[in-house]
N, CA and C of each residue as an Amber inpcrd file, in Angstrom:
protein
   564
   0.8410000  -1.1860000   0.0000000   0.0000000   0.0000000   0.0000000
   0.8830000   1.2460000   0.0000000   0.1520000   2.4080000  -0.3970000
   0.7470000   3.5740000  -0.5410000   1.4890000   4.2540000   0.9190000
   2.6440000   4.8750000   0.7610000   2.6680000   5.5360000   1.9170000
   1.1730000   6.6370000   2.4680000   0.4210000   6.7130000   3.8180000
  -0.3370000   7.5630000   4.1450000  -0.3460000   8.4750000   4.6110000
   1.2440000   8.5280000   4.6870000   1.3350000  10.1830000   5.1480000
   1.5070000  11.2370000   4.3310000   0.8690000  12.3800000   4.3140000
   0.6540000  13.2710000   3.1460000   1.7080000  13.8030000   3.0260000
   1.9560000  14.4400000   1.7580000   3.1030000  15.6380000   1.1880000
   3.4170000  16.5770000   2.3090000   4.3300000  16.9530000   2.0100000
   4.6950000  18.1120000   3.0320000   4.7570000  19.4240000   1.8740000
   5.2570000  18.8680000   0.6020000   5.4050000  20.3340000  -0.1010000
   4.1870000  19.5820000  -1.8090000   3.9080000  20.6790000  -2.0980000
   2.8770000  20.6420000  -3.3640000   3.9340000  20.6160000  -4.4050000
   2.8530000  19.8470000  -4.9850000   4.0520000  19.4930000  -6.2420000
   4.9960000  20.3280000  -7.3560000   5.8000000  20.4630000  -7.9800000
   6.4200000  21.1120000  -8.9480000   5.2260000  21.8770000  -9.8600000
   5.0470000  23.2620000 -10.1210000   4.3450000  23.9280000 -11.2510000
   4.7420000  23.3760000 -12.6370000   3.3750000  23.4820000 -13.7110000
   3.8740000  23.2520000 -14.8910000   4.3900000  24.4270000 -15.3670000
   5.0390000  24.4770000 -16.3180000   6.0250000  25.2290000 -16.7030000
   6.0580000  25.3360000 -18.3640000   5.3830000  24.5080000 -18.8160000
   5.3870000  24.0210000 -20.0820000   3.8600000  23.7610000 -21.0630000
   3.4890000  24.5470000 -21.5540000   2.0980000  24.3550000 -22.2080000
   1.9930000  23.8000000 -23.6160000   2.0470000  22.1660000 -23.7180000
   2.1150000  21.4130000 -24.3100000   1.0180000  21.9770000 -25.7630000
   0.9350000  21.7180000 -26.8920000   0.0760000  21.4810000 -27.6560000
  -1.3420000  20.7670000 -27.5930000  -0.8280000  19.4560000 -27.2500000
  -1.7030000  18.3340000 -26.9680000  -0.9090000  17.0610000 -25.7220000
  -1.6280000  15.8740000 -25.4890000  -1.2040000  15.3940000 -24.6830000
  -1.5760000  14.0430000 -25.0680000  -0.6010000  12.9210000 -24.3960000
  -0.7620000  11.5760000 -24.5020000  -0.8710000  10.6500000 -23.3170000
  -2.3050000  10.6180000 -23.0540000  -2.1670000   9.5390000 -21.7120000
  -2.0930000   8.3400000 -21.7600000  -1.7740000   7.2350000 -21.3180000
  -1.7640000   5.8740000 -21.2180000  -2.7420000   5.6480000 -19.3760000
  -3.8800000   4.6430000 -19.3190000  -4.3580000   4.0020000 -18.1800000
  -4.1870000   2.5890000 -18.3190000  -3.4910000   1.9090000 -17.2670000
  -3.2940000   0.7340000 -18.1520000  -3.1280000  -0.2590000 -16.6150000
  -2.6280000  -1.1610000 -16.7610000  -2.5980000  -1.9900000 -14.8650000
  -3.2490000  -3.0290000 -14.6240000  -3.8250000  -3.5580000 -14.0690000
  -4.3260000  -4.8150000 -13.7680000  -5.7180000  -4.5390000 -12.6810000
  -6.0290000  -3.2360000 -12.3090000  -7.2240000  -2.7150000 -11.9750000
  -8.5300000  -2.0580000 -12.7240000  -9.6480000  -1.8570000 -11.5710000
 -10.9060000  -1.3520000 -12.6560000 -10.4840000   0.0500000 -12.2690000
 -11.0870000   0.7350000 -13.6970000 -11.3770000   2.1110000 -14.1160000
 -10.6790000   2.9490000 -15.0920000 -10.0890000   1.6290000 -15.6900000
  -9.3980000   2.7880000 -16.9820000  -9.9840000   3.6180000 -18.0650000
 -11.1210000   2.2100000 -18.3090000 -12.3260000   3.0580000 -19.5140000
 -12.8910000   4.1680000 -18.9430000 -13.3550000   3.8840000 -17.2220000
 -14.1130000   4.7520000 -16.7780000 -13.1280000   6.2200000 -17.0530000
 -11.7260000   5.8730000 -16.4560000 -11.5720000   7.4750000 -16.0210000
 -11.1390000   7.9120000 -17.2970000 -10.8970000   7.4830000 -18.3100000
 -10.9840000   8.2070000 -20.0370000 -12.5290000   8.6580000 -20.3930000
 -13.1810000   8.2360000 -19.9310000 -14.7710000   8.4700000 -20.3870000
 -15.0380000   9.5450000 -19.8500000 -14.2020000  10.1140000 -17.8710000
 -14.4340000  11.0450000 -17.3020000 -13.5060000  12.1910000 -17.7600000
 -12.8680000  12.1050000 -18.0800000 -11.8340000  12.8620000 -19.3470000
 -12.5990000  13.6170000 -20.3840000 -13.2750000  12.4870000 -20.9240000
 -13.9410000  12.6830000 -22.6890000 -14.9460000  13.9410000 -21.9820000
 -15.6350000  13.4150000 -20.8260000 -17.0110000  14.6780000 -20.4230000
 -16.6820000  15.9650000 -19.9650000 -15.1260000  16.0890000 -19.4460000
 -14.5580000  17.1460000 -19.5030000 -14.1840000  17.8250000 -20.2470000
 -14.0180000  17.2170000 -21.6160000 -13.2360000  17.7790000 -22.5440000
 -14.7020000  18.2180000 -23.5590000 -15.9180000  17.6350000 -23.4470000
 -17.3670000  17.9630000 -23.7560000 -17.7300000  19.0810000 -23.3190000
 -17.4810000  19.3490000 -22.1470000 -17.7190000  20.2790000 -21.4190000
 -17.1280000  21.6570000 -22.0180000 -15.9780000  21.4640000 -22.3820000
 -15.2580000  22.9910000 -22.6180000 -15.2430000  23.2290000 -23.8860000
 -16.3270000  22.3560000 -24.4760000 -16.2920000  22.6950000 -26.2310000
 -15.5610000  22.0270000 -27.0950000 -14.8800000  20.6180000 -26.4680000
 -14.2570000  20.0960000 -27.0270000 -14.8970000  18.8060000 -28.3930000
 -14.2380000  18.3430000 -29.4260000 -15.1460000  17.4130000 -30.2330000
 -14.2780000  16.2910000 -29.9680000 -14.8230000  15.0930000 -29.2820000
 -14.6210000  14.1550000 -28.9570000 -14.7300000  12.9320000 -29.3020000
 -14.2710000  11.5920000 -29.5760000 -14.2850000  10.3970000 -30.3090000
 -13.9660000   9.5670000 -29.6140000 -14.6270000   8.6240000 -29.4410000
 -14.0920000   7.2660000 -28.9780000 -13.9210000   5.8570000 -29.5370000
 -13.0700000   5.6790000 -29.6920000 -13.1520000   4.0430000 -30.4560000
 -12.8310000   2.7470000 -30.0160000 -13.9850000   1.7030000 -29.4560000
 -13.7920000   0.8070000 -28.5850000 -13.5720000  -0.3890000 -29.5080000
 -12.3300000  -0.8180000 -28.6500000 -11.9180000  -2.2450000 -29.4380000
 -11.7760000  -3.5680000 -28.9300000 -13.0110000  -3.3110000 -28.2380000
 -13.3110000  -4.8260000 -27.7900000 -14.8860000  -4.9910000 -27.4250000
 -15.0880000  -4.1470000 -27.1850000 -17.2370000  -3.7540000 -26.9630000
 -17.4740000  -3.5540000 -28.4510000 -18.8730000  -3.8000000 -28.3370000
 -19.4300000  -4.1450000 -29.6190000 -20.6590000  -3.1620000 -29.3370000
 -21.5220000  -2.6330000 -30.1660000 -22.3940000  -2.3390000 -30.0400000
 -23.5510000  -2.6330000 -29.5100000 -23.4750000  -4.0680000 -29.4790000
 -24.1950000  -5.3090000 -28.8780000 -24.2080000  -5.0410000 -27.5500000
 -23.0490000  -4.6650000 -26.7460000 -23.2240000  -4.2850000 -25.2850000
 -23.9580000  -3.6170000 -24.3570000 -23.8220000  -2.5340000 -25.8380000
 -25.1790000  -1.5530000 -24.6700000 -24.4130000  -1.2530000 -23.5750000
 -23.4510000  -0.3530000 -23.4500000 -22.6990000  -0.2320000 -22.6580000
 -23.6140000   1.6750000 -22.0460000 -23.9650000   1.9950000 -20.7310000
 -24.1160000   3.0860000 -20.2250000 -23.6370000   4.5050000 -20.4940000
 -21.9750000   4.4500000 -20.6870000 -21.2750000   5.2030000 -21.1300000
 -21.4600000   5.4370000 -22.7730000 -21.2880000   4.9930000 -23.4750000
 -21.6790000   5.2670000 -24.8090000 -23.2720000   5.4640000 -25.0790000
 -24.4370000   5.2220000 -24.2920000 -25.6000000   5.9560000 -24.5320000
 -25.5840000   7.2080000 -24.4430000 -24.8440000   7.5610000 -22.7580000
 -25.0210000   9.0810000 -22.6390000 -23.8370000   9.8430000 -23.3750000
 -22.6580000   9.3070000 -23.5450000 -21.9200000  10.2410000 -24.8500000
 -22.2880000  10.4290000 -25.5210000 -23.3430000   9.7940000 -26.4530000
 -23.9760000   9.9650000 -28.0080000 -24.6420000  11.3750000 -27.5660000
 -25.6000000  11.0410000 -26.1270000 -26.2300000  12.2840000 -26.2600000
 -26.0240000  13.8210000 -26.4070000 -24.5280000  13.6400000 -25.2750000
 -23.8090000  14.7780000 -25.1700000 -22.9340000  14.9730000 -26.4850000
 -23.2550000  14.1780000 -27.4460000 -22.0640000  14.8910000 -28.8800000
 -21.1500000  14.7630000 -28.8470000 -20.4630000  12.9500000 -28.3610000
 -19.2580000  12.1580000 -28.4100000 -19.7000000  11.5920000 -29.6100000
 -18.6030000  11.2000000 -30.6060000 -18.3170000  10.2910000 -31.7940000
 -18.0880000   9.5100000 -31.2490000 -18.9860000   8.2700000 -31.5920000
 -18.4670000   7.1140000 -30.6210000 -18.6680000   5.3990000 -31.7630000
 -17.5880000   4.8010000 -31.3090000 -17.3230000   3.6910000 -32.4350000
 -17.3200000   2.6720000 -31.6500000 -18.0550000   1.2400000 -31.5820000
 -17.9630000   0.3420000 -30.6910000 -17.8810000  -0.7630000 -31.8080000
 -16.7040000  -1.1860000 -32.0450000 -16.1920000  -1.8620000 -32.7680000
 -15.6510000  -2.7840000 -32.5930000 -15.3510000  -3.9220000 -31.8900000
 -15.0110000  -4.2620000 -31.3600000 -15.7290000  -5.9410000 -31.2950000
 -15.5960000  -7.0980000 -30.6970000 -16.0380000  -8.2890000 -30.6810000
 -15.6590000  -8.9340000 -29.7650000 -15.1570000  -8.4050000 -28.3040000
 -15.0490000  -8.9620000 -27.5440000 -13.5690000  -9.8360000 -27.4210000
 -13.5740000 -10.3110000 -25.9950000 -11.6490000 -10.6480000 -25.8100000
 -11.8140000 -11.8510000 -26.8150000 -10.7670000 -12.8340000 -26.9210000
 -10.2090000 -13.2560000 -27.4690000 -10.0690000 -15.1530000 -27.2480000
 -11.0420000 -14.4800000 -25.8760000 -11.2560000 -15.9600000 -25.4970000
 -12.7030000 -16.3850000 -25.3250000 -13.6730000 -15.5700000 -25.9580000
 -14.8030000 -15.7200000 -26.0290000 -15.2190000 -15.7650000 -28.1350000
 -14.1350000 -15.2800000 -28.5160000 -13.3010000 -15.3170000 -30.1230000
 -14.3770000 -16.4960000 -30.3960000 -15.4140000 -16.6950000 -31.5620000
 -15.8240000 -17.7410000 -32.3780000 -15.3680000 -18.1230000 -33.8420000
 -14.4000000 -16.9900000 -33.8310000 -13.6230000 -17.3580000 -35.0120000
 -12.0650000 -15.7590000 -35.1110000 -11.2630000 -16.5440000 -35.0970000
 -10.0960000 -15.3540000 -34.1450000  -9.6820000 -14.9070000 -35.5770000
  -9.4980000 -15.5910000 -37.0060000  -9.2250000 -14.8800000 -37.8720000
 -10.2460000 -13.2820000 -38.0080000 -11.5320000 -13.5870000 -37.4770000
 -12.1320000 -11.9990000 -37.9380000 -12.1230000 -11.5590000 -37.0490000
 -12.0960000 -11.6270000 -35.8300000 -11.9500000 -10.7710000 -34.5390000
 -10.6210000  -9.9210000 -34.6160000  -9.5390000 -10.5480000 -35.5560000
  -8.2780000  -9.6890000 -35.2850000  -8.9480000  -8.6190000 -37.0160000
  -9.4290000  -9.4060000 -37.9350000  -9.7180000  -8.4210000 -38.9150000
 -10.4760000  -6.5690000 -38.6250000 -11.9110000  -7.6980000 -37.4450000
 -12.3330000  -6.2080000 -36.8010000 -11.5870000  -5.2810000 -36.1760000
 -10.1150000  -6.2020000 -35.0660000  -9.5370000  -5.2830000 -34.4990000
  -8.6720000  -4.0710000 -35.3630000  -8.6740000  -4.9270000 -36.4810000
  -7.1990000  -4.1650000 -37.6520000  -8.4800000  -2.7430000 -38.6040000
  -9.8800000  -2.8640000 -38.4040000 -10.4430000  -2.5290000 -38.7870000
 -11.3100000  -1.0360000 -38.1060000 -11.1280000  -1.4000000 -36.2930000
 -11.4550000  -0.2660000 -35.7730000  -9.7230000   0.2390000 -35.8010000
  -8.8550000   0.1770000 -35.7150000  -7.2400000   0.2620000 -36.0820000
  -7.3180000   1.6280000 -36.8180000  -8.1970000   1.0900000 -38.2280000
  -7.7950000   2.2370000 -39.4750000  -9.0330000   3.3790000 -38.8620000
 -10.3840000   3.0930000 -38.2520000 -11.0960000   3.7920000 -38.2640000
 -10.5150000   5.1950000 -36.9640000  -9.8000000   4.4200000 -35.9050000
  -9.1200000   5.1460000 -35.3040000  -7.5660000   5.7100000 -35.4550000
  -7.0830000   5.6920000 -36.4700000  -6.0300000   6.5630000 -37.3180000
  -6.3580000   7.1920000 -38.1250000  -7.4030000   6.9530000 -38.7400000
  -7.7660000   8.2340000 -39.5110000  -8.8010000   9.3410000 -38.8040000
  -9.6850000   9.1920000 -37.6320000 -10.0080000   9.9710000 -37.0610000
  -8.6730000  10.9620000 -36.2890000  -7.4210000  10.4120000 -35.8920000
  -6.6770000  10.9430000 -35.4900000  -5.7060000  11.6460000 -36.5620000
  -5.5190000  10.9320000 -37.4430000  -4.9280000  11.8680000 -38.4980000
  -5.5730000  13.0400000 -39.0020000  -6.8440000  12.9770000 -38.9270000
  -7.7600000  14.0410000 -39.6300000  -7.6840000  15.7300000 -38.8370000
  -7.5870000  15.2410000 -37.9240000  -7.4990000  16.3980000 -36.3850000
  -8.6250000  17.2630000 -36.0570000  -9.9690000  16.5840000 -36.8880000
 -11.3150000  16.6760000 -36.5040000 -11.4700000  17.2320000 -34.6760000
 -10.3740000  16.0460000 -34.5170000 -10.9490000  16.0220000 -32.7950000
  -9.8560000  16.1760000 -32.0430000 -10.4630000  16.9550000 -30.8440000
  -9.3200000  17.6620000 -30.2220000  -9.0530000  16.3700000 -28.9910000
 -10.2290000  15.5240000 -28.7850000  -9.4370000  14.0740000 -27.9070000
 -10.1440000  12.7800000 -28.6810000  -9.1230000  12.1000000 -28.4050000
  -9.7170000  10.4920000 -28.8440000  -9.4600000   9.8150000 -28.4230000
 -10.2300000   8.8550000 -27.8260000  -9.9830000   7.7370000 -26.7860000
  -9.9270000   6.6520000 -27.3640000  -8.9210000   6.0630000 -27.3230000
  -8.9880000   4.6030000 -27.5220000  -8.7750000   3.2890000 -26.5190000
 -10.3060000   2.8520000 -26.7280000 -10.2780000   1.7230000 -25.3170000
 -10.2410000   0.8910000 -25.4000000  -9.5530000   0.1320000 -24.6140000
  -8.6120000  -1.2220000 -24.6330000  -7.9570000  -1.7390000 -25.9690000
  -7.4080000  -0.5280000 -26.6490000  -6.1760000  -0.5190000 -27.5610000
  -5.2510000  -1.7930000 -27.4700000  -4.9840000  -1.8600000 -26.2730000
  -3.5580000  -2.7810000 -26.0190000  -3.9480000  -3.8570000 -25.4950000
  -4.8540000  -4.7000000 -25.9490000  -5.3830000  -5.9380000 -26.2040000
  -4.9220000  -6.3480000 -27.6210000  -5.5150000  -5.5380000 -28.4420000
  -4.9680000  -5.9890000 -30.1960000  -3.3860000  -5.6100000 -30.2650000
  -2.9320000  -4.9420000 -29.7230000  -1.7510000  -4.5790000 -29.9820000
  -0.9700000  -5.8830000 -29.2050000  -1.1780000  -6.1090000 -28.0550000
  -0.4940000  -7.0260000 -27.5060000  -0.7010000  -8.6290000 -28.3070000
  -1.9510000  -8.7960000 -28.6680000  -2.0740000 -10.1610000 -29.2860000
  -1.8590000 -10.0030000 -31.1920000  -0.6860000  -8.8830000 -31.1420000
  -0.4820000  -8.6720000 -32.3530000  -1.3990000  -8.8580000 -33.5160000
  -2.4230000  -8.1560000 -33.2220000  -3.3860000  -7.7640000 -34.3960000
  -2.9990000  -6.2760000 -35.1140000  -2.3930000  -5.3320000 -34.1310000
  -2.3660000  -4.0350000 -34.6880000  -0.8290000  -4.0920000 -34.2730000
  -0.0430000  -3.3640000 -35.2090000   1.3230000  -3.2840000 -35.3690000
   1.7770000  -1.9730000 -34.1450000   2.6620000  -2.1880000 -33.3810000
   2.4660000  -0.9270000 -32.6980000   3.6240000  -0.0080000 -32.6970000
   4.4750000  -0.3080000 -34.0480000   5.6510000   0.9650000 -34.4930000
   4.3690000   1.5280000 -35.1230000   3.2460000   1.1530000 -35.7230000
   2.6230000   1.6620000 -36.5350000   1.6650000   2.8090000 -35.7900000
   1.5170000   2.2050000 -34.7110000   0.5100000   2.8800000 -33.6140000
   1.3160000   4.0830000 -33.3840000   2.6370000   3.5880000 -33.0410000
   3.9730000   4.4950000 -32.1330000   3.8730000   6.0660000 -33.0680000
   4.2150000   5.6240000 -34.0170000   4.0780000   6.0270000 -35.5850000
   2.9420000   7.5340000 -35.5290000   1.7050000   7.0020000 -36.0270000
   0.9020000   7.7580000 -35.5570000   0.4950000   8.7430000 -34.9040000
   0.7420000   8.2130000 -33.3180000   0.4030000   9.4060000 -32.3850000
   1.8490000  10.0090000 -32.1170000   2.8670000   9.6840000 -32.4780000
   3.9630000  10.8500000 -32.7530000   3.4980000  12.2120000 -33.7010000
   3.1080000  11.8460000 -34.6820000   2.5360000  12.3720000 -35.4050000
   1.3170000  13.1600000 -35.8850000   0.5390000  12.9760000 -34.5490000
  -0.9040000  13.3480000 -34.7600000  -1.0930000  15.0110000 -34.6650000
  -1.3120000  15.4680000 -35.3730000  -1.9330000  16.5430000 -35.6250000
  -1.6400000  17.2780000 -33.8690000  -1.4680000  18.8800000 -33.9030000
  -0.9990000  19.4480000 -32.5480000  -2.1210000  19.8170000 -31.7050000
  -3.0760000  19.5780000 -32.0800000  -4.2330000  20.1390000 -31.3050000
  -5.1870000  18.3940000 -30.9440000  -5.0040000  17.2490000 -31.2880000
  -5.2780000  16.0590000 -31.1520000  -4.4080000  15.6400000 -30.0660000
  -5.7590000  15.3140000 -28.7190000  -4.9400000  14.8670000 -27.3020000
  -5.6520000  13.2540000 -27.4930000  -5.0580000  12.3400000 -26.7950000
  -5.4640000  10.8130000 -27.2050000  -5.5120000   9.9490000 -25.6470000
  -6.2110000   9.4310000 -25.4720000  -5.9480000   8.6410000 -24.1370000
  -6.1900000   6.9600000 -24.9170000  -5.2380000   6.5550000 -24.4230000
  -5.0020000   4.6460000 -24.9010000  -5.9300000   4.3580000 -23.6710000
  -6.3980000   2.7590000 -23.1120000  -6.7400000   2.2550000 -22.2630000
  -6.4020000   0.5370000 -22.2190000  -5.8570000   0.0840000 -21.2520000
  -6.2480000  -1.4840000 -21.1100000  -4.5610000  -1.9270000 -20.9760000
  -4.8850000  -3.1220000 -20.1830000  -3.7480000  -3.4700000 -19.5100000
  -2.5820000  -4.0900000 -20.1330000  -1.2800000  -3.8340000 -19.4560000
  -0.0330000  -4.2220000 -19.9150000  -0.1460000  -3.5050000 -21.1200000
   0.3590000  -2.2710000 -20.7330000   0.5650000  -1.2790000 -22.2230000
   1.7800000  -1.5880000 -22.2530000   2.2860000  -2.0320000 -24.0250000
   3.8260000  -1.8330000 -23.8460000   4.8060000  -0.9620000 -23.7780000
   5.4450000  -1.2800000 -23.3780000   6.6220000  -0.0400000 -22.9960000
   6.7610000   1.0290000 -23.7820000   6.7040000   0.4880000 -25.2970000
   6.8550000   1.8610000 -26.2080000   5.9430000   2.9940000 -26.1920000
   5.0180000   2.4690000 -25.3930000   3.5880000   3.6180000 -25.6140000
   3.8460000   4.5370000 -24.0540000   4.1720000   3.5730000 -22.8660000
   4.6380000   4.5760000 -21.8350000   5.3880000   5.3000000 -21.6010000
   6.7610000   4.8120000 -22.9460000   7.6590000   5.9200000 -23.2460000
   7.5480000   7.3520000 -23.8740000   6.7260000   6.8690000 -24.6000000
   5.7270000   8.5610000 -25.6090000   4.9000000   8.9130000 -25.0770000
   4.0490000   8.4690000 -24.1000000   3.1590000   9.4510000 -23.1620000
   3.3050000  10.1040000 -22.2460000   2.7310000  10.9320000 -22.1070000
   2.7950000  12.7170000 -21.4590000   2.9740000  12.1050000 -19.6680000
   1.2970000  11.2300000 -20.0540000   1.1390000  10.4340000 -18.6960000
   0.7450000   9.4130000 -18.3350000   0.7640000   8.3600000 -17.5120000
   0.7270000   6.9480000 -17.6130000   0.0590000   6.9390000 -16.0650000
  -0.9230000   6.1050000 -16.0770000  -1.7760000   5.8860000 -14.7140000
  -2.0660000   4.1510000 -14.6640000  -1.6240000   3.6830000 -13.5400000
  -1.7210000   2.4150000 -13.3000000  -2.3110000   1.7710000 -12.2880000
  -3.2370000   0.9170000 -12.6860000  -4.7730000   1.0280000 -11.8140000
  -4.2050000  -0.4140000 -11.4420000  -3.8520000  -0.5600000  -9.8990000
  -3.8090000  -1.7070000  -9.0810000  -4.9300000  -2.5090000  -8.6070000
  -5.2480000  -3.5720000  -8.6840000  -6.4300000  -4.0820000  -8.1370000
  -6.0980000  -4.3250000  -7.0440000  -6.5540000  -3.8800000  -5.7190000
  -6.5070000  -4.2830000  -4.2000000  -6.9740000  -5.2170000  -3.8450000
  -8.7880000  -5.1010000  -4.7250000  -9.9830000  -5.9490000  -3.8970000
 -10.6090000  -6.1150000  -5.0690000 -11.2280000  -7.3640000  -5.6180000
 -12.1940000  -7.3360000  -6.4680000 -13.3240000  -7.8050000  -6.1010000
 -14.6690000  -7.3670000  -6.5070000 -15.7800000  -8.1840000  -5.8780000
 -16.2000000  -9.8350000  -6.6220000 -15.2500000  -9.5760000  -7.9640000
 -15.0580000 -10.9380000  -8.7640000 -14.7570000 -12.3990000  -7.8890000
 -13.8690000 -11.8720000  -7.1280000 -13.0770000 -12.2610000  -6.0040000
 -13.8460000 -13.0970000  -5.2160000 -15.0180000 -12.9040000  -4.6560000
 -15.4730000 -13.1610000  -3.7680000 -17.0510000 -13.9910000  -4.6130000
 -16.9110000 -13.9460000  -5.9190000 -18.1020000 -14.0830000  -6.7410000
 -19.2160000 -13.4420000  -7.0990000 -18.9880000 -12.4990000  -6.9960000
 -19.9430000 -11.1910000  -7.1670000 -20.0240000 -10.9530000  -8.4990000
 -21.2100000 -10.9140000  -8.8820000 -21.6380000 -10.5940000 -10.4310000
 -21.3890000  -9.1720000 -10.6200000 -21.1820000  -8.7790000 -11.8770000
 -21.0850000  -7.4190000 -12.4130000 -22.8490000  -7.0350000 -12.5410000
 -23.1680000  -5.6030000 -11.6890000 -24.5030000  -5.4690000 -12.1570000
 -24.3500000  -3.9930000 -13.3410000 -25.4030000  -4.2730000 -14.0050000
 -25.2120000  -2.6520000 -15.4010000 -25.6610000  -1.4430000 -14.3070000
 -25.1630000  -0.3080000 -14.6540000 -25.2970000   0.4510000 -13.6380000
 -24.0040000   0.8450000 -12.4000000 -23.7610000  -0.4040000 -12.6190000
 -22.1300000   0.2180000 -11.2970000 -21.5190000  -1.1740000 -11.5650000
 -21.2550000  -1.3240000 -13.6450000 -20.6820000  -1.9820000 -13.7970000
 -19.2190000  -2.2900000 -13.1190000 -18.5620000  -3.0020000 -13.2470000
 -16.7860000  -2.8420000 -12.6830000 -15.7510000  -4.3220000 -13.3360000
């Protein structure tokens, strides 16, 4: 566990007013989608045009978060077919993954949007569906006003090396753990 004794001094000022920014959430805990989604409503909030492209939810999910983004005027792509071990045929599951891939490089190349989330990215990347000099590639490159948040666990190294910022969600306690069903609503 964390040390609990608080700071004594506040942290270093920024000093530096970036263009855009590159986060990575990534770890073996819940809330990475969540806290990119709480990102995306901030960035809604201040007038920002926002995109998300999920690569492993399907539309089929019916996921909470993507109802109420649509409403609020998130671009939202649920593309996706689920992990890899629920796969009924893994040749097209990696095709879809290579497929929300292009749909989310060219939203980022375009610079339409000032954030784009991509969730659970580093599932296809890790089970080598999506090339990730190619990824690397990319968001080096993305347009200066295009900020990007990756999501999903064991990001590889090359992506925590190019991001601004990297957040790593520890699981302490799961209610999985104990056999607790996921309910919709305060999914986890």
């Amino acid at each position: 566990m964390a040390d609990p004794t608080p700071p004594t001094e506040a942290p270093p000022k920024g000093t530096v007013r970036a263009p855009s920014l590159l986060l990575v959430n990534t770890g073996d805990g819940k809330g990475k989608s969540t806290a990119a989604f709480g990102t995306a409503i901030r960035a809604i909030a201040r007038g920002w045009r926002v995109a998300v492209v999920q690569f492993l939810k399907s539309g089929e999910w019916h996921v909470g978060e993507e109802k109420i983004a649509r409403q609020i005027g998130v671009d939202w792509w649920a593309m996706g077919d689920g992990f890899t071990w629920d796969s009924k045929d893994i040749e097209e599951s990696e095709a879809i993954a290579r497929e929300a891939w292009a749909q989310a490089r060219s939203l980022i190349e375009a610079g339409e949007h000032d954030l784009v989330v991509l969730d659970e990215i580093t599932y296809p990347i890790n089970w080598g569906w999506i090339d990730l000099a190619e990824v690397v590639n990319c968001l080096e490159g993305r347009p200066d006003n295009v900020n990007v948040i990756l999501t999903g666990r064991e990001a590889p190294d090359r992506l925590i090396e190019i991001a601004d910022t990297v957040t790593e969600m520890r699981k302490v306690k799961h209610a999985y753990d104990s056999g607790i069903m996921a309910r919709r609503g305060i999914d986890y």
